[in-house]
C-alpha positions, 0 to 999 in steps of 0.5 A: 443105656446108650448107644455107645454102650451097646457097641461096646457090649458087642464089640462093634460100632456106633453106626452100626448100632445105629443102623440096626435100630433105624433099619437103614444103612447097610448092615448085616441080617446078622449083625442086625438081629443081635443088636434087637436082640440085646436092646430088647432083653435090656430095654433100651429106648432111644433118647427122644431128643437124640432120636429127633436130632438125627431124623430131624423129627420133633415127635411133637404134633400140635392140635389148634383149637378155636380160642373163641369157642363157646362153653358147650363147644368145651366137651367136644373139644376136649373129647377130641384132645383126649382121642388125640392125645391117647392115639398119639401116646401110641405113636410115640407123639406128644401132643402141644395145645395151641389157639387162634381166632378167626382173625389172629392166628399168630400162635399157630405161626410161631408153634409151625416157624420154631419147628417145635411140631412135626404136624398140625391138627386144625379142630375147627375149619372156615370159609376162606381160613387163613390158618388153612392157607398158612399152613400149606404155604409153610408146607408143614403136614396137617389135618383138618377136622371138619370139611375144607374148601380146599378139597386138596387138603386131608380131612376128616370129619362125621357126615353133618350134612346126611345126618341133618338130612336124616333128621330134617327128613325124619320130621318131615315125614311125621307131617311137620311142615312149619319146621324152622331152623335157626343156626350159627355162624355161617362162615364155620363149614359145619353150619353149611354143611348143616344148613345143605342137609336141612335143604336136601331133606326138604328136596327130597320129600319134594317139600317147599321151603319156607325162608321165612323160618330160617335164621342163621348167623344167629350168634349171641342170645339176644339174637336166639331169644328174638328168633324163638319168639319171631317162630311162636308168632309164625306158628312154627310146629317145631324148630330144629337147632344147628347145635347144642349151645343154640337148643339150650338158648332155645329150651330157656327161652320157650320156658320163660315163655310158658312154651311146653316142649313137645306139646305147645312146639317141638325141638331138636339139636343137630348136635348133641353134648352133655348140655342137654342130657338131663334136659326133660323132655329128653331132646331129639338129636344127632349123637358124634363120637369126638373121641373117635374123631380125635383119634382118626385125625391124630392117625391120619396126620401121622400117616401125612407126616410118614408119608404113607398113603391116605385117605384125603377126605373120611366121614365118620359116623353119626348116630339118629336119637329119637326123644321126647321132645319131638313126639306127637 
């Protein structure tokens, strides 16, 4: 059914059809309410191309992930395009995957210069991003998922640094003072935030902190593999990772080392995944919910693209799992 068909079934105009559906325009309550009225008892839906020509809207939002992401970064990212992608199907919105690396972001500039999406969804933000500085010079709407330097741009992300606070202080309080950290790149705004809660629990318990325990920047295994034995010199009592692909580095090296976790050193993750579910001992985490996530980004970008009032900044957040592998 079309347009023209409903205005000649009621005997008016095409504008005035298509006025009652868009609710602008004069047009008559009357008039207005026998037009819903007859599309909705025949079902009629507006053809999406014909609907996007005539707001200039393409109902297409696009969720940009990292194309450098490691293989345990793989469920988050998809749980988050799931949430997206359900959350977008209610909003009428189809959603178009793009990648870009930290230095090449040419994909995502030519999905925003062919105005093939009305928004942007960036699935992981950096220090000095250029994808972030692109996209509001192009002035097209989009949402970060992770905090941005940039306080001005909408962002959403769960509460990294209270909950690594909240862990980091959990074993502090149990009397572990040789308490190590090793994480990744420092240029992602989660390991800083990540790194800042570590920081904070220590201030707070009014406990020093000893640098020499700290590694980050630690990207690849050999680098991992070298930490974890540097820490079994220093006698460290227990090593906190930045996430689950550094732990799972981490768990293997201590093994290959005839390290027993928890008796000979303690571990825990500041990130959780599927990785290091059915790791015994269990591991003691922090726990996101990226669906969640995903579909409180692809909200928030919809209310940007409609204009409607929203929130800048939104933590979400994040649940504290006590395991094996931190009990005395």
């Amino acid at each position: 059914m079309t347009i023209d068909d409903i205005a000649r079934e009621l005997n008016i105009s095409k504008t005035t059809v298509s006025r009652a559906i868009s609710g602008k325009g004069r047009i008559g309550t009357k008039t207005r309410e026998k037009v819903l009225k007859y599309i909705n008892e025949n079902n009629y839906r507006p053809n999406a191309l014909a609907k996007g020509l005539a707001q200039s809207r393409t109902f297409n939002i696009g969720f940009v992930m990292p194309e450098d992401y490691n293989l345990t970064e793989l469920s988050f990212f998809q749980n988050c395009m799931w949430g997206i992608s359900s959350k977008a199907s209610e909003l009428d919105y189809d959603v178009i995957i793009s990648m870009v690396t930290e230095n090449n972001i040419s994909r995502l500039e030519r999905l925003v210069d062919n105005q093939k999406v009305d928004g942007i969804i960036l699935g992981r933000t950096l220090e000095n991003d250029p994808a972030v500085e692109y996209l509001k010079n192009a002035g097209i709407p989009f949402v970060a998922i992770g905090a941005a330097e940039d306080k001005s741009v909408p962002q959403i992300d769960n509460d990294h640094l209270a909950g690594s606070s909240e862990l980091t202080s959990l074993l502090l309080k149990e009397g572990i003072r040789k308490l190590a950290l090793i994480g990744g790149s420092m240029r992602h705004i989660v390991n800083q935030n990540r790194l800042k809660g570590y920081e904070d629990a220590f201030k707070k318990n009014k406990i020093a902190i000893d640098d020499s325990v700290i590694y980050t920047d630690t990207c690849s295994k050999i680098r991992i593999e070298e930490a974890v034995r540097d820490l079994l010199l220093k006698k460290a009592e227990c090593i906190l990772c930045m996430d689950d692909a550094i732990c799972i580095h981490v768990l293997n090296t201590l093994e290959n080392e005839a390290v027993r976790v928890p008796r000979d050193i303690k571990v825990a993750s500041f990130y959780n995944s599927r990785m290091l579910e059915n790791h015994q001992p269990a591991i003691t985490s922090l726990q996101f919910d990226a669906m969640e996530l995903g579909a409180a980004s692809c909200r928030l970008l919809a209310d940007c693209i409609e204009k409607r009032e929203a929130a800048n900044q939104t933590l979400l957040g994040y649940q504290l799992v006590i395991n094996e592998s931190t009990k005395i």
